[in-house]
ROMAR-516035 format. One record per residue: residue number from 1; x, z, y of N, C-alpha, C in turn. Coordinates in steps of 0.2 Angstrom, whole numbers, plus 5000, padded with zeros to 4 digits. Layout:
BEGIN
r kelo = NUM; neast = X; nup = Z; nnorth = Y; caeast = X; caup = Z; canorth = Y; ceast = X; cup = Z; cnorth = Y .
...
end
This chain:
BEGIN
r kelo = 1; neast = 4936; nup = 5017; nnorth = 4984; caeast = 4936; caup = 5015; canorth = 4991; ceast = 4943; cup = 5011; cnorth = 4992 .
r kelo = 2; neast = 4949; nup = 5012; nnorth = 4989; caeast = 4955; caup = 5007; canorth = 4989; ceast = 4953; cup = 5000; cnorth = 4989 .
r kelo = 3; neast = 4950; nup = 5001; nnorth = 4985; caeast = 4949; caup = 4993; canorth = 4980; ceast = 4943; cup = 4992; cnorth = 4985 .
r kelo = 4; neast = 4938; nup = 4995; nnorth = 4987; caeast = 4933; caup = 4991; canorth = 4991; ceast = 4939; cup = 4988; cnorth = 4999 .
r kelo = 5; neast = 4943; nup = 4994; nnorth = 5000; caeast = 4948; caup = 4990; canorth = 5006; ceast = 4952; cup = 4985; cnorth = 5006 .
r kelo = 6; neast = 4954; nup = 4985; nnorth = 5000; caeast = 4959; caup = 4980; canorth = 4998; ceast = 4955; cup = 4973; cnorth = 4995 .
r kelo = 7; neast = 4949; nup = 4974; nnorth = 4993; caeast = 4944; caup = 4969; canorth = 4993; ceast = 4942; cup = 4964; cnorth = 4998 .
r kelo = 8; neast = 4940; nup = 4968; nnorth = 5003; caeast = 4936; caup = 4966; canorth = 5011; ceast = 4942; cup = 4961; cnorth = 5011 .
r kelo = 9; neast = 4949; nup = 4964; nnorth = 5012; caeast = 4954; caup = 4958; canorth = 5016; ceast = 4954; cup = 4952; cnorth = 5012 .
r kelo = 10; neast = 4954; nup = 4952; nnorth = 5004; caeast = 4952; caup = 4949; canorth = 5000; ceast = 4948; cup = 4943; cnorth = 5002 .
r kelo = 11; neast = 4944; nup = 4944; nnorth = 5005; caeast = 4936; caup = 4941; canorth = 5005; ceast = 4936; cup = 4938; cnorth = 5013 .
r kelo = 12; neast = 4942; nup = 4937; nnorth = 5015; caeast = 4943; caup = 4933; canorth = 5021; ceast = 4942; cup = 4938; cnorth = 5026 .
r kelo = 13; neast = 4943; nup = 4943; nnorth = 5025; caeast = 4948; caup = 4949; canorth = 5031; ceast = 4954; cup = 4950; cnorth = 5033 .
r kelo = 14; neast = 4958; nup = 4944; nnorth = 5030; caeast = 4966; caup = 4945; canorth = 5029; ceast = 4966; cup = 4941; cnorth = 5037 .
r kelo = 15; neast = 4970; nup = 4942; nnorth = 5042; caeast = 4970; caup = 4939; canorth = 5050; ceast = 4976; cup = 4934; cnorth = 5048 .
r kelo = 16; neast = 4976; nup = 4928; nnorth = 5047; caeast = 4979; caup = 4923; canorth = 5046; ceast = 4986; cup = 4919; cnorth = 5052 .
r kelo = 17; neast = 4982; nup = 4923; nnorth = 5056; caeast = 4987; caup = 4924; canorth = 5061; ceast = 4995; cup = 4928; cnorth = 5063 .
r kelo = 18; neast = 4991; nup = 4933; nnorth = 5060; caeast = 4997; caup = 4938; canorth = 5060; ceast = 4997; cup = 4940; cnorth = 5053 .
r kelo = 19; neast = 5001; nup = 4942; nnorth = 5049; caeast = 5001; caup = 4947; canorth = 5043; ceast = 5001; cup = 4953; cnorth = 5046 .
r kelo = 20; neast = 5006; nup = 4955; nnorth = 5050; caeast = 5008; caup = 4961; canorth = 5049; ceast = 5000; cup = 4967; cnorth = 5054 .
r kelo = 21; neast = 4996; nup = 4962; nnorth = 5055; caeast = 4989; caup = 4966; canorth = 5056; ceast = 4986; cup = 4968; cnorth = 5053 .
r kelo = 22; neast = 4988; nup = 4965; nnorth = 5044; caeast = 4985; caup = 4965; canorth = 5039; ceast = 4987; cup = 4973; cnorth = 5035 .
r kelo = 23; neast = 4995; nup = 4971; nnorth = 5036; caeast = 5000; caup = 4980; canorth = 5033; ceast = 4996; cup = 4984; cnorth = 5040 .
r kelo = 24; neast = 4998; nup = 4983; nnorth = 5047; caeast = 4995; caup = 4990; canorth = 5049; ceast = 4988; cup = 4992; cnorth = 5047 .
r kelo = 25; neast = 4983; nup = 4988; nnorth = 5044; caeast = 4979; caup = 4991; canorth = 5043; ceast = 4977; cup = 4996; cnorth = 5035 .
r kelo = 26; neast = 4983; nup = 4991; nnorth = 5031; caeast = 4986; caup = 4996; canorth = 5025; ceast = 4987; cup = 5003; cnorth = 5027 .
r kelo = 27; neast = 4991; nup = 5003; nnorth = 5032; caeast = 4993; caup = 5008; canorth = 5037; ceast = 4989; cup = 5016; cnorth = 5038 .
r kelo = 28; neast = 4986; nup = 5013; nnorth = 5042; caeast = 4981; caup = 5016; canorth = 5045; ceast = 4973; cup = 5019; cnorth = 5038 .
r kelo = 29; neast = 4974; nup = 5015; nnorth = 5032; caeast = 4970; caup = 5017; canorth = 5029; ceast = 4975; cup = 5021; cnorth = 5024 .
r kelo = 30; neast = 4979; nup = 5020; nnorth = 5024; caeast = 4982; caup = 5027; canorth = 5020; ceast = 4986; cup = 5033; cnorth = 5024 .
r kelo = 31; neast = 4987; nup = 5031; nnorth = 5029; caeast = 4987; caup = 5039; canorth = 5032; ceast = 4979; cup = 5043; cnorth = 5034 .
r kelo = 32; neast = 4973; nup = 5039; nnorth = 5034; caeast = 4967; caup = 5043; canorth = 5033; ceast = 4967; cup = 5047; cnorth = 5029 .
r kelo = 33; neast = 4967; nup = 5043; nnorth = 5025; caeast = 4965; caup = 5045; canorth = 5015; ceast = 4971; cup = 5051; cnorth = 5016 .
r kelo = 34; neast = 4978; nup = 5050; nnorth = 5017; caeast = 4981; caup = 5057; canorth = 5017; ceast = 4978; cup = 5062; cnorth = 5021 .
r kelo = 35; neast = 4979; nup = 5062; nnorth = 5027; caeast = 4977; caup = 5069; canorth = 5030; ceast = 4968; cup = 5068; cnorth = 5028 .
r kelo = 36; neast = 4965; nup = 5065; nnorth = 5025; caeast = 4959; caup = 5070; canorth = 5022; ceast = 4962; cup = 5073; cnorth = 5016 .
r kelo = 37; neast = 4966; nup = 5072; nnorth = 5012; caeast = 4967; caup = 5073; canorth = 5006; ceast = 4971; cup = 5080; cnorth = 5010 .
r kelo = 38; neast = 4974; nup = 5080; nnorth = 5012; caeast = 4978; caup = 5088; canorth = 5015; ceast = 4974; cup = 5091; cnorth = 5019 .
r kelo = 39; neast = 4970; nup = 5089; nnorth = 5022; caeast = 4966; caup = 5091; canorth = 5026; ceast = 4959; cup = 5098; cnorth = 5025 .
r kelo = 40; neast = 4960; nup = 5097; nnorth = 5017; caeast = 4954; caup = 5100; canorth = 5014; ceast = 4955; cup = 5104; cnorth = 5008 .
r kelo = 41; neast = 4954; nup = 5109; nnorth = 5008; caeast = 4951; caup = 5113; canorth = 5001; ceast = 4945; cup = 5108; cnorth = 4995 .
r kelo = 42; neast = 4944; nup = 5105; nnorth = 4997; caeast = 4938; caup = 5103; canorth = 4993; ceast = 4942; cup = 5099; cnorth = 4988 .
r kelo = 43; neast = 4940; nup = 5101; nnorth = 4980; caeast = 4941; caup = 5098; canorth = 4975; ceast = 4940; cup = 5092; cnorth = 4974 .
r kelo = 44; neast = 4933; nup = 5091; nnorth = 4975; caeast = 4933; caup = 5084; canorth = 4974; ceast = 4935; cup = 5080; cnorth = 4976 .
r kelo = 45; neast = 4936; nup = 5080; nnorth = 4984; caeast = 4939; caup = 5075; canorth = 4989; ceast = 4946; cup = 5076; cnorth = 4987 .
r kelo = 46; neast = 4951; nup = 5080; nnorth = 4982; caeast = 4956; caup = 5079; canorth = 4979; ceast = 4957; cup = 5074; cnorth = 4975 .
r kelo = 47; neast = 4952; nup = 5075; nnorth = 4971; caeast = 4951; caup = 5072; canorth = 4965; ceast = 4948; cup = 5064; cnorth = 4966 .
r kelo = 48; neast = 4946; nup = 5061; nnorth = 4973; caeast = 4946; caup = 5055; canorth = 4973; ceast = 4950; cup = 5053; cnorth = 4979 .
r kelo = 49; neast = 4952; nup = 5057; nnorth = 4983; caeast = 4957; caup = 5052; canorth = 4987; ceast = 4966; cup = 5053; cnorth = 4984 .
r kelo = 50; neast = 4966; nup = 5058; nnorth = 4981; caeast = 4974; caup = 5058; canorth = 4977; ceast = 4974; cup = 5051; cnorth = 4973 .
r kelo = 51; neast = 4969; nup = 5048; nnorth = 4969; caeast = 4971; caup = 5042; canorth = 4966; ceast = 4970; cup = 5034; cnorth = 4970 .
r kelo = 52; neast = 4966; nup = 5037; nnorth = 4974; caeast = 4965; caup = 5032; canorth = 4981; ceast = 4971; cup = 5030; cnorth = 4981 .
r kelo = 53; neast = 4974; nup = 5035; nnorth = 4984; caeast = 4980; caup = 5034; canorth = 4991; ceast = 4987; cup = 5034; cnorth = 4984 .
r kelo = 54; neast = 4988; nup = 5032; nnorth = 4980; caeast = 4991; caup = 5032; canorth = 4976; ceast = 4990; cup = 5024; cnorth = 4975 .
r kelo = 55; neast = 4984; nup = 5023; nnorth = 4971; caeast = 4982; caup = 5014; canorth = 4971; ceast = 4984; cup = 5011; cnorth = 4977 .
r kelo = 56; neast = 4982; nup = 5013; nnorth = 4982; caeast = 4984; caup = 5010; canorth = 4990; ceast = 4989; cup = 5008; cnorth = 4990 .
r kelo = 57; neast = 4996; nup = 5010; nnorth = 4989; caeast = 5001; caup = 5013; canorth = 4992; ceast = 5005; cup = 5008; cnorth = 4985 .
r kelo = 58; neast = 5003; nup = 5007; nnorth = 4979; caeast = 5006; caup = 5006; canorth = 4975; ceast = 5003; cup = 4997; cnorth = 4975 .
r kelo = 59; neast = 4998; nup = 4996; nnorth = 4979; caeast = 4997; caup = 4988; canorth = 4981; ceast = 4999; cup = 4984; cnorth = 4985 .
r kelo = 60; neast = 4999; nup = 4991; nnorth = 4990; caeast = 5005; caup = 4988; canorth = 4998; ceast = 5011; cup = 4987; cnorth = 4995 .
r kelo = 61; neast = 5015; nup = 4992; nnorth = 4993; caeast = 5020; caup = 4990; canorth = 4993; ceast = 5024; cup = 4984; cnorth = 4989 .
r kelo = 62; neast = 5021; nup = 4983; nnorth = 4981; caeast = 5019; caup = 4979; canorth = 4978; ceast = 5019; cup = 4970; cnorth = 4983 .
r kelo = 63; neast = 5015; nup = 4972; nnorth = 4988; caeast = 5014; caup = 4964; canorth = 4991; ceast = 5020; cup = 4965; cnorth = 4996 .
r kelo = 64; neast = 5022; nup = 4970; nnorth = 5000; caeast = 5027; caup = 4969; canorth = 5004; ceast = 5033; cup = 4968; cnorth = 5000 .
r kelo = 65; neast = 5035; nup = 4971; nnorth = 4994; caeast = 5042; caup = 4968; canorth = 4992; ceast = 5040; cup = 4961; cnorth = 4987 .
r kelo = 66; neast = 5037; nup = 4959; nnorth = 4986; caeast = 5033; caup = 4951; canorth = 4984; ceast = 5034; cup = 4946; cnorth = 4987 .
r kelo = 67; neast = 5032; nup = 4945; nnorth = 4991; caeast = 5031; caup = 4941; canorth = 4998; ceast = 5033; cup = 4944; cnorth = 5004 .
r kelo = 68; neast = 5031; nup = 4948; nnorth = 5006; caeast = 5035; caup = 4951; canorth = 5014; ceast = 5041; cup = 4950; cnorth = 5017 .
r kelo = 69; neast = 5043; nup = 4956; nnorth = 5013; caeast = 5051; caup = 4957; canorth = 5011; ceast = 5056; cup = 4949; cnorth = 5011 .
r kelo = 70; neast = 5053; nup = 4946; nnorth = 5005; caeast = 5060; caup = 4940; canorth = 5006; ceast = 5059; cup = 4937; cnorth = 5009 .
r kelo = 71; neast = 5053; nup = 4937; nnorth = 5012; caeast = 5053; caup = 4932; canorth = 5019; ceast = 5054; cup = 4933; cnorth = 5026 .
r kelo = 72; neast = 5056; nup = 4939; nnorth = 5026; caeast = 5056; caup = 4941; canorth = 5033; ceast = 5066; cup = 4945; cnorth = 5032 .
r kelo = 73; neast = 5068; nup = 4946; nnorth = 5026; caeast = 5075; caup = 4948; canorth = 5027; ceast = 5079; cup = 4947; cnorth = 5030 .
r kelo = 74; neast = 5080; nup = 4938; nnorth = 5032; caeast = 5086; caup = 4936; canorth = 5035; ceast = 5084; cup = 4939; cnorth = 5042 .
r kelo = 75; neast = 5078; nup = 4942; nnorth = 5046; caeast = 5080; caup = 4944; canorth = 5051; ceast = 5084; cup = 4950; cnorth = 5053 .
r kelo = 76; neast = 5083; nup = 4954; nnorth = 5050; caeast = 5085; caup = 4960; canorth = 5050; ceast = 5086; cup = 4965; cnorth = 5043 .
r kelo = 77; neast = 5094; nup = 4959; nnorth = 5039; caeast = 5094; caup = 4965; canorth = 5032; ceast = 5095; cup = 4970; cnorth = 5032 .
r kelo = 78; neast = 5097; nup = 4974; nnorth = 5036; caeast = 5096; caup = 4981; canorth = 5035; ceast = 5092; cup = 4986; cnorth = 5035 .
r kelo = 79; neast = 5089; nup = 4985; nnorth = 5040; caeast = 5082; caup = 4988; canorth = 5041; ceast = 5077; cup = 4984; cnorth = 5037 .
r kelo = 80; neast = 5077; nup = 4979; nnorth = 5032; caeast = 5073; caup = 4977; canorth = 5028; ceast = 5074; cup = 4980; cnorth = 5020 .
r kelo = 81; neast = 5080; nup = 4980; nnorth = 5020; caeast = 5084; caup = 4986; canorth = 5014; ceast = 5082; cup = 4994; cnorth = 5017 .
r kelo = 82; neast = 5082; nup = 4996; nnorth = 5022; caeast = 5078; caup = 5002; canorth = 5022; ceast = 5073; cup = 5005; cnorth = 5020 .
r kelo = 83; neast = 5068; nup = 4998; nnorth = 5022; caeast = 5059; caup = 5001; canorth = 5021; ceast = 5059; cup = 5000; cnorth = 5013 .
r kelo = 84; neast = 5064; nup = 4996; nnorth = 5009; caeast = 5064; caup = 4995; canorth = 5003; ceast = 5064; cup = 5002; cnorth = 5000 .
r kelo = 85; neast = 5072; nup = 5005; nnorth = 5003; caeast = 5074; caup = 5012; canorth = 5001; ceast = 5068; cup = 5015; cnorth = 5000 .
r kelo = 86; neast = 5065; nup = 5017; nnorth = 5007; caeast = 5058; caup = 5019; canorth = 5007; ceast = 5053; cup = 5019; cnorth = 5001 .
r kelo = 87; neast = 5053; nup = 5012; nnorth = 4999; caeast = 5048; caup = 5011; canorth = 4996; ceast = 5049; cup = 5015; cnorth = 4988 .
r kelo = 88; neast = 5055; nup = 5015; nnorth = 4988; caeast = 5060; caup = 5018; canorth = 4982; ceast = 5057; cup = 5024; cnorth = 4982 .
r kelo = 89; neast = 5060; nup = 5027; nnorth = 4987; caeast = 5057; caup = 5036; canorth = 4986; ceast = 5051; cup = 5036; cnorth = 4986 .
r kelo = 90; neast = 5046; nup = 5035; nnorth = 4990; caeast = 5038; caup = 5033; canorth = 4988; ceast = 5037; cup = 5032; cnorth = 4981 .
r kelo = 91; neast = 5040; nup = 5027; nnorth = 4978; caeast = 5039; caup = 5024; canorth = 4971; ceast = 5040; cup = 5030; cnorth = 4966 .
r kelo = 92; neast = 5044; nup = 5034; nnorth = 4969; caeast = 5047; caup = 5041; canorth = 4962; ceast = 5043; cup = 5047; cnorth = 4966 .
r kelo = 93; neast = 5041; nup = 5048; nnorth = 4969; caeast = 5037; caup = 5053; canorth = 4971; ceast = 5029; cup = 5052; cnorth = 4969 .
r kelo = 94; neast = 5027; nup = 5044; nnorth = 4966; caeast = 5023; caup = 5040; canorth = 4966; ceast = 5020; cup = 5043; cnorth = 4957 .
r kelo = 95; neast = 5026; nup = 5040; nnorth = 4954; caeast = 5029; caup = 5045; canorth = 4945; ceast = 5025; cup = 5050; cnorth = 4946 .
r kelo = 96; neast = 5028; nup = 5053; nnorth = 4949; caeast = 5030; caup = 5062; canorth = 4948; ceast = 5022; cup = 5063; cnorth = 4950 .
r kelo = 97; neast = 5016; nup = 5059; nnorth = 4953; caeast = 5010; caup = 5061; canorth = 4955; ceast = 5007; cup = 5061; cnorth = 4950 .
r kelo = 98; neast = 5009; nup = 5054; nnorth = 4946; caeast = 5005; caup = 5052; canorth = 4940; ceast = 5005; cup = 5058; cnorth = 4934 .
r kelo = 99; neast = 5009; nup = 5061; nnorth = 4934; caeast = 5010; caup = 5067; canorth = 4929; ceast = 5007; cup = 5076; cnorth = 4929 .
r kelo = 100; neast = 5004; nup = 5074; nnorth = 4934; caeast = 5000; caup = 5080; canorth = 4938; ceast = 4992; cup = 5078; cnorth = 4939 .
r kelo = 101; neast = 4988; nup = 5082; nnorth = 4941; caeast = 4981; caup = 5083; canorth = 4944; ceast = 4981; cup = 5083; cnorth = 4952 .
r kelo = 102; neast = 4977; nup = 5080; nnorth = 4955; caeast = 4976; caup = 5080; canorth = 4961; ceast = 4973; cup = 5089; cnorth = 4960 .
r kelo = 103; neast = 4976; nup = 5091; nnorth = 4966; caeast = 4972; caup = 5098; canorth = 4969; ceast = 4979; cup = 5102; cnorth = 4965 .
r kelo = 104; neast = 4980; nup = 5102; nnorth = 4962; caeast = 4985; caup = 5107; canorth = 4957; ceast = 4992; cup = 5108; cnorth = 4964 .
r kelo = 105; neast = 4993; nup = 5114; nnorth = 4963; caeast = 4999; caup = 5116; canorth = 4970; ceast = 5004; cup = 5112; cnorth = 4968 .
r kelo = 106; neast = 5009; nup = 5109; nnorth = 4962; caeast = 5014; caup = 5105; canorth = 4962; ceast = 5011; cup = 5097; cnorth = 4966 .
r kelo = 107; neast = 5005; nup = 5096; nnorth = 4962; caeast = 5004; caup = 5089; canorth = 4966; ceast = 5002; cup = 5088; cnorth = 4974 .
r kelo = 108; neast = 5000; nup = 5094; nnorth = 4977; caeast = 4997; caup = 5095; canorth = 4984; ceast = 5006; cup = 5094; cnorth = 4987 .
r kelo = 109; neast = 5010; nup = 5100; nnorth = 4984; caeast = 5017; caup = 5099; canorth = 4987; ceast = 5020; cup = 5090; cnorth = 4989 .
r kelo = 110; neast = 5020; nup = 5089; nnorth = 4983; caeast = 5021; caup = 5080; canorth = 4982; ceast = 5016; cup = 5079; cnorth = 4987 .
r kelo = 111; neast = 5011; nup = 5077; nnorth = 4986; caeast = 5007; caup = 5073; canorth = 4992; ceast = 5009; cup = 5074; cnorth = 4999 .
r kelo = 112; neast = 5011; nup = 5080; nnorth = 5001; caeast = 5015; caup = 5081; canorth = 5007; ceast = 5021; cup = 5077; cnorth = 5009 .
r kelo = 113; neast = 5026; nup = 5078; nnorth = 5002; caeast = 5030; caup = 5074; canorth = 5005; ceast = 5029; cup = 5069; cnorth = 5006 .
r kelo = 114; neast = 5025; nup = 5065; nnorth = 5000; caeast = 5023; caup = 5057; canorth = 5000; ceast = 5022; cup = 5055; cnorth = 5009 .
r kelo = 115; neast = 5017; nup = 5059; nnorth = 5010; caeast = 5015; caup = 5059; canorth = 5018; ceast = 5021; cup = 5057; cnorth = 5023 .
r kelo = 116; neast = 5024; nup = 5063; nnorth = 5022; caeast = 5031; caup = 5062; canorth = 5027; ceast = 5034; cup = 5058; cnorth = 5025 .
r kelo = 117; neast = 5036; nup = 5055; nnorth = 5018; caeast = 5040; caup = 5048; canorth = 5018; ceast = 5036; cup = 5043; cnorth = 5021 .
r kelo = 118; neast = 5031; nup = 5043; nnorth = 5020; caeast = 5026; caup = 5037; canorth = 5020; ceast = 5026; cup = 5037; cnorth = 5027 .
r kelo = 119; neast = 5024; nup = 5043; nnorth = 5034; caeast = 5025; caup = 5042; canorth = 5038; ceast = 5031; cup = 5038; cnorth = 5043 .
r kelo = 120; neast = 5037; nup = 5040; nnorth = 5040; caeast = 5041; caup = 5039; canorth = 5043; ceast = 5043; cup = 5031; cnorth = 5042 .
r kelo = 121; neast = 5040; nup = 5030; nnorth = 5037; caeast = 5040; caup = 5021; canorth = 5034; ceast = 5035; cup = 5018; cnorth = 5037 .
r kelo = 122; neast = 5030; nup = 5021; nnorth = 5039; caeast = 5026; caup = 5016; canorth = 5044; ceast = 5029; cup = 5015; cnorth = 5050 .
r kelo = 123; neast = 5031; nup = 5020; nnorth = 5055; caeast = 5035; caup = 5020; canorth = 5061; ceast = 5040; cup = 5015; cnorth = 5060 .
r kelo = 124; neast = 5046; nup = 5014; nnorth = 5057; caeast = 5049; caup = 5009; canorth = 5056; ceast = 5046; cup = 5002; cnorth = 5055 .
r kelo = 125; neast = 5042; nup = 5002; nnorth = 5054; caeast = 5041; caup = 4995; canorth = 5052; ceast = 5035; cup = 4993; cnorth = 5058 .
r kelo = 126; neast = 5031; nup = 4996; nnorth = 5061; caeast = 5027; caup = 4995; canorth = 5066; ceast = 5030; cup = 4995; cnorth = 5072 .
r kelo = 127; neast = 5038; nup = 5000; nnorth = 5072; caeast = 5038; caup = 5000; canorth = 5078; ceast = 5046; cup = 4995; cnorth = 5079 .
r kelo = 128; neast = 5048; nup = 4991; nnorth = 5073; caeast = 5055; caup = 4987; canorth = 5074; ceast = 5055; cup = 4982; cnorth = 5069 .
r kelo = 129; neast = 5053; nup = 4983; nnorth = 5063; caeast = 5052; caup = 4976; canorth = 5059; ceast = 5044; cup = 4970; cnorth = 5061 .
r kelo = 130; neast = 5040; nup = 4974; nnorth = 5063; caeast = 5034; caup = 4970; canorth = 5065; ceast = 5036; cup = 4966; cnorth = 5071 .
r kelo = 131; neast = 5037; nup = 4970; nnorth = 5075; caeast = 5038; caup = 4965; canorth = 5084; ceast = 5044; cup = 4960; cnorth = 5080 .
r kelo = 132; neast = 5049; nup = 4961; nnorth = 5076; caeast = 5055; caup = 4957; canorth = 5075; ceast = 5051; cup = 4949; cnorth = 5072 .
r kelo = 133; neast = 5049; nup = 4951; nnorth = 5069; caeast = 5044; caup = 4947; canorth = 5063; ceast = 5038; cup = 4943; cnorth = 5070 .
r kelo = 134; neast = 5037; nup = 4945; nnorth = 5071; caeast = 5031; caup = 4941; canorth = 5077; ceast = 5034; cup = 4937; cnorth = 5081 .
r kelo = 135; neast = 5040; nup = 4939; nnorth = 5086; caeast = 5045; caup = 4937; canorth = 5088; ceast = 5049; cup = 4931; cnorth = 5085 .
r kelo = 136; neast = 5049; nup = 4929; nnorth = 5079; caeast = 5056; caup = 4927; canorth = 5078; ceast = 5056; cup = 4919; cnorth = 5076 .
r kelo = 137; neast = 5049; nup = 4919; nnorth = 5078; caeast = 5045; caup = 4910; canorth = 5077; ceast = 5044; cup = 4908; cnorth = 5071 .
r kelo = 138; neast = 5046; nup = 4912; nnorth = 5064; caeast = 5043; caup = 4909; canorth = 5058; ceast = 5036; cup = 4908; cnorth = 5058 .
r kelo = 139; neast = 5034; nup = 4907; nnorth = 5052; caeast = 5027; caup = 4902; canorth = 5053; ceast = 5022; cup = 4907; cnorth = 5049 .
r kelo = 140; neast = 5021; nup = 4911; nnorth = 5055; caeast = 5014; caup = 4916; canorth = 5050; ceast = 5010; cup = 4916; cnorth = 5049 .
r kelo = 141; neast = 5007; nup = 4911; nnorth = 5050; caeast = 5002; caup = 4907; canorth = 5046; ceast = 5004; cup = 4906; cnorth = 5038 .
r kelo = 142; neast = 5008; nup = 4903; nnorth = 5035; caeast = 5010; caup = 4902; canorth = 5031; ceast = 5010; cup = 4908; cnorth = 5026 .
r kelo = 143; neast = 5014; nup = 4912; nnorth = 5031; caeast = 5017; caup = 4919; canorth = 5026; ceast = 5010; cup = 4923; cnorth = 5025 .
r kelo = 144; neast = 5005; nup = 4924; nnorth = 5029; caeast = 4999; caup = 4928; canorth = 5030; ceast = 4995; cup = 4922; cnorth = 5022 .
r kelo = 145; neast = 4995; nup = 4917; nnorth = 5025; caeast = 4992; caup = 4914; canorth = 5016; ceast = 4994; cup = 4915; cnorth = 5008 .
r kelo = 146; neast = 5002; nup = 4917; nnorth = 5010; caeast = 5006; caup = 4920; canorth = 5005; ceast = 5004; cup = 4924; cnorth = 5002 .
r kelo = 147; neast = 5003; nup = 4928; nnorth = 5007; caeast = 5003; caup = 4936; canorth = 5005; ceast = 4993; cup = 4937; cnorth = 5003 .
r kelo = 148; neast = 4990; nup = 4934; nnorth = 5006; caeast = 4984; caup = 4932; canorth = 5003; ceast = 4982; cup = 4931; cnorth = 4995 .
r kelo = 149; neast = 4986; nup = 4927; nnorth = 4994; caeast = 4986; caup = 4925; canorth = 4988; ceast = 4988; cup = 4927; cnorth = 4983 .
r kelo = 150; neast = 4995; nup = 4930; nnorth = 4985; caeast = 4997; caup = 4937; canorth = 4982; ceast = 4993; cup = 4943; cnorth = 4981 .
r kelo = 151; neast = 4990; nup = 4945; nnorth = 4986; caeast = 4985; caup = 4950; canorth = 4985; ceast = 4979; cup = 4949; cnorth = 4983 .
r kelo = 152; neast = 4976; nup = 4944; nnorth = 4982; caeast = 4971; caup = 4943; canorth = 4979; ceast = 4973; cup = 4945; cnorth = 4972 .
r kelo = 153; neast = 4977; nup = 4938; nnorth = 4969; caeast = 4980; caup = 4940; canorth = 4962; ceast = 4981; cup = 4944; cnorth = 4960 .
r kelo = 154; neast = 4984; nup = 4951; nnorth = 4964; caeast = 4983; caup = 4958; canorth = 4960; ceast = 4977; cup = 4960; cnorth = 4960 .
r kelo = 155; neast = 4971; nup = 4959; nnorth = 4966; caeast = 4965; caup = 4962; canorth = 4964; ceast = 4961; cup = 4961; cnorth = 4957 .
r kelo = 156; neast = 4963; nup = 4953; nnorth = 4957; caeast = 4959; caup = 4949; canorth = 4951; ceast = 4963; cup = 4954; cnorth = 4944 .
r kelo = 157; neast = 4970; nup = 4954; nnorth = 4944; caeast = 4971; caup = 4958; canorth = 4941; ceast = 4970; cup = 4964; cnorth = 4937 .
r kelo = 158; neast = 4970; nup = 4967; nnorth = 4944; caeast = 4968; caup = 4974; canorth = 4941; ceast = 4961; cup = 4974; cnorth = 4939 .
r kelo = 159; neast = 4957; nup = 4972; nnorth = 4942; caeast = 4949; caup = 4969; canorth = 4940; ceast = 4947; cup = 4968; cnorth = 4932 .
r kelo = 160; neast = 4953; nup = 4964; nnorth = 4930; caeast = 4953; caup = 4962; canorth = 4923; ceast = 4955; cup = 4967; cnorth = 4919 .
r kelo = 161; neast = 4959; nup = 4970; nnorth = 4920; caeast = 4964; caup = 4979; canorth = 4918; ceast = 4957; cup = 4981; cnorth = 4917 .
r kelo = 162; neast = 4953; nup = 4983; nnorth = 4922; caeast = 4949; caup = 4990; canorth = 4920; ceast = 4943; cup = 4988; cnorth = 4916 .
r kelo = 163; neast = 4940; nup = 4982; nnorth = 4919; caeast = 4937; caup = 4978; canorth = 4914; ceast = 4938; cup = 4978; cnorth = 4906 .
r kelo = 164; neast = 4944; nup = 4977; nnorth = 4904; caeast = 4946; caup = 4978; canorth = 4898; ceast = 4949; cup = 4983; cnorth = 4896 .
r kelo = 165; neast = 4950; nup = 4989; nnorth = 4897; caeast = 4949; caup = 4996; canorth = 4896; ceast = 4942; cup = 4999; cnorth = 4896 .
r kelo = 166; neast = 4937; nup = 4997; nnorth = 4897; caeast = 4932; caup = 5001; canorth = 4898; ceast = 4927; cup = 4999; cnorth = 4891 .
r kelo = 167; neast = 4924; nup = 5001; nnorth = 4888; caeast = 4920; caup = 5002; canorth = 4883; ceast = 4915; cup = 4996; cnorth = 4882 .
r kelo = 168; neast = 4913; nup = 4991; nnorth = 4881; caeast = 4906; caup = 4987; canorth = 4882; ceast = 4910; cup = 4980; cnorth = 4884 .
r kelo = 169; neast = 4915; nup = 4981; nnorth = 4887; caeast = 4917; caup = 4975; canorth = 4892; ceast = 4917; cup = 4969; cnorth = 4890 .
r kelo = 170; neast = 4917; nup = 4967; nnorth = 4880; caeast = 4917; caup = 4963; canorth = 4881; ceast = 4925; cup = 4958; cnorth = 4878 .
r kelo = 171; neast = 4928; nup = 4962; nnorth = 4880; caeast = 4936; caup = 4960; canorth = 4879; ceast = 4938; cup = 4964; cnorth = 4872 .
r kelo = 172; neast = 4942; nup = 4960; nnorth = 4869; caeast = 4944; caup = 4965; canorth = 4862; ceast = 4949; cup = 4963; cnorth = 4860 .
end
């Protein structure tokens, strides 16, 4: 389901006009994925939205400090070194998941926090770097292509990773 999301924009659902339409929608599809993942006893829904919202999370950020990040700095380095912070603690809370099973109470605890990090990093950045960024007349056209092509990249990527991991594939 990540990859089918991170796909769509792929496939000329990325809004050219704005990027940062692009990240709230990152947004909004990993705080879903989280509170179903919290929201539920159910195993299996652990077991496939823990590595979802992991993939998710490790994509966004990945194109935000790639592209986003250095091109939006000068306006506001502090709060673009914060959401970085952010992305830091995410990134080690991110580890610490990969060493666990989804559903297992250490990894549910982790997933909690992740949430509240992750929460409070959307709020920043939708409610002070985003208007900063649309406001500030650089050319978002341009960056939204950037970040396009950057994300494609890593789909194709990872595309080719699983592909040559998997059994029959062909690659050797």
């Amino acid at each position: 389901m990540a990859q089918d999301n991170l796909q769509a924009r792929s496939q000329g659902n990325f809004p050219l006009d704005d990027p940062t339409q692009s990240l709230m929608h990152d947004h909004n599809y990993v705080r879903q994925l989280m509170q179903h993942y919290l929201g539920t006893q159910d195993k299996n829904v652990w077991q496939q939205a823990g590595p979802q919202i992991c993939e998710a999370l490790q994509m966004h950020t990945t194109l935000e400090e790639a592209v986003f990040y250095p091109r939006v700095q000068e306006l506001d380095p502090a709060l673009v070194e914060k959401c970085q912070d952010d992305h830091q603690v995410a990134d080690e809370l991110l580890v610490q998941l990969q060493e666990l099973q989804p559903g297992e109470p250490a990894y549910n605890a982790l997933m909690q926090q992740l949430q509240d990090c992750v929460i409070a990093h959307i709020e920043v950045e939708e409610q002070q770097l985003f208007p900063a960024v649309r406001n500030a007349g650089i050319d978002l056209q341009e960056l939204a292509l950037r970040m396009q092509a950057y994300e494609a990249n890593l789909i194709s990527t990872q595309a080719a990773s699983a592909r040559g991991a998997q059994p029959g594939s062909g690659l050797h």
